[in-house]
N, C-alpha and C positions, 0 to 999 in steps of 0.2 A: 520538542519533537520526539523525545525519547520515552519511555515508560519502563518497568522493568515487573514483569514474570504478568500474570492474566490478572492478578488484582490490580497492578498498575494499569492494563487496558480496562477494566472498567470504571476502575476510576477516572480515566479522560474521558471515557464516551460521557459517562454520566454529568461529569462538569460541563465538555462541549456541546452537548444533547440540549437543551435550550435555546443555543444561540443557532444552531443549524439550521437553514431553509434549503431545500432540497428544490431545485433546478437543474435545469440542462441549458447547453450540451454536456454530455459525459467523456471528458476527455483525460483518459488513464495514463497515459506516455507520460508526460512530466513530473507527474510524481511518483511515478515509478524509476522513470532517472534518477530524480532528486533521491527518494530513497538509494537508490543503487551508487550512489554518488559515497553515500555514507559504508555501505556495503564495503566498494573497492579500497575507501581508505584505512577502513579498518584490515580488511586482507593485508596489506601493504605493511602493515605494522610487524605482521610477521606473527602474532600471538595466537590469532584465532580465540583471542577472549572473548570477542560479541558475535552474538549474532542475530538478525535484523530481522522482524515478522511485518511485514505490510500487512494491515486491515482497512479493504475498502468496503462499504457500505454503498449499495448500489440501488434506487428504485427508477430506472431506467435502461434504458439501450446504452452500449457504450458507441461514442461515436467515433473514437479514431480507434478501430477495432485492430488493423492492421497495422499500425503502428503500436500498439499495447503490445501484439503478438511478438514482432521486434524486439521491442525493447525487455520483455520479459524470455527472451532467447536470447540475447545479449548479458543479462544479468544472469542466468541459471550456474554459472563457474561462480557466484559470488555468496559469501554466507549472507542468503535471505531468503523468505517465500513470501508470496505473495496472495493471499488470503482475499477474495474475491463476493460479498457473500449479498443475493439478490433479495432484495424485502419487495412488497408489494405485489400488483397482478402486471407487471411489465414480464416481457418473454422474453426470459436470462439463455 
């Protein structure tokens, strides 16, 4: 779940990029926890060694658009962002 600096995210896109099917619904909350999950324990540790980029890939509507909001106002105290990035003619 991890990668480290921008070569390591293209290197997972590019291994994962084959096996990908792109459907809906588009539901962002839970792995926006689950990352933020990672987020909080690493705070906890006290070090401030890591810190956490979410990249989601989107060629849809998000569908729990209000719960996303939540949860990424929930997370904003935690070292992470959250990187959001629309492909396609869907209306981001």
């Amino acid at each position: 779940p991890c990668v480290t600096r921008i070569q390591g995210i293209v290197d997972a896109y590019q291994q994962i990029l084959p096996q990908i099917r792109l459907y809906g619904p588009t539901s962002f909350s839970p792995i926006i926890n689950h990352m933020a999950r990672f987020a909080a324990h690493s705070l906890q540790q006290g070090t401030a060694a890591q810190y956490f980029t979410l990249l989601i890939i989107i060629d849809g509507e998000i569908t729990d658009l209000d719960q996303t909001r939540q949860v990424i106002v929930n997370a904003s105290k935690l070292p992470m962002s959250v990187i959001i990035l629309g492909v396609g003619e869907a209306d981001f």
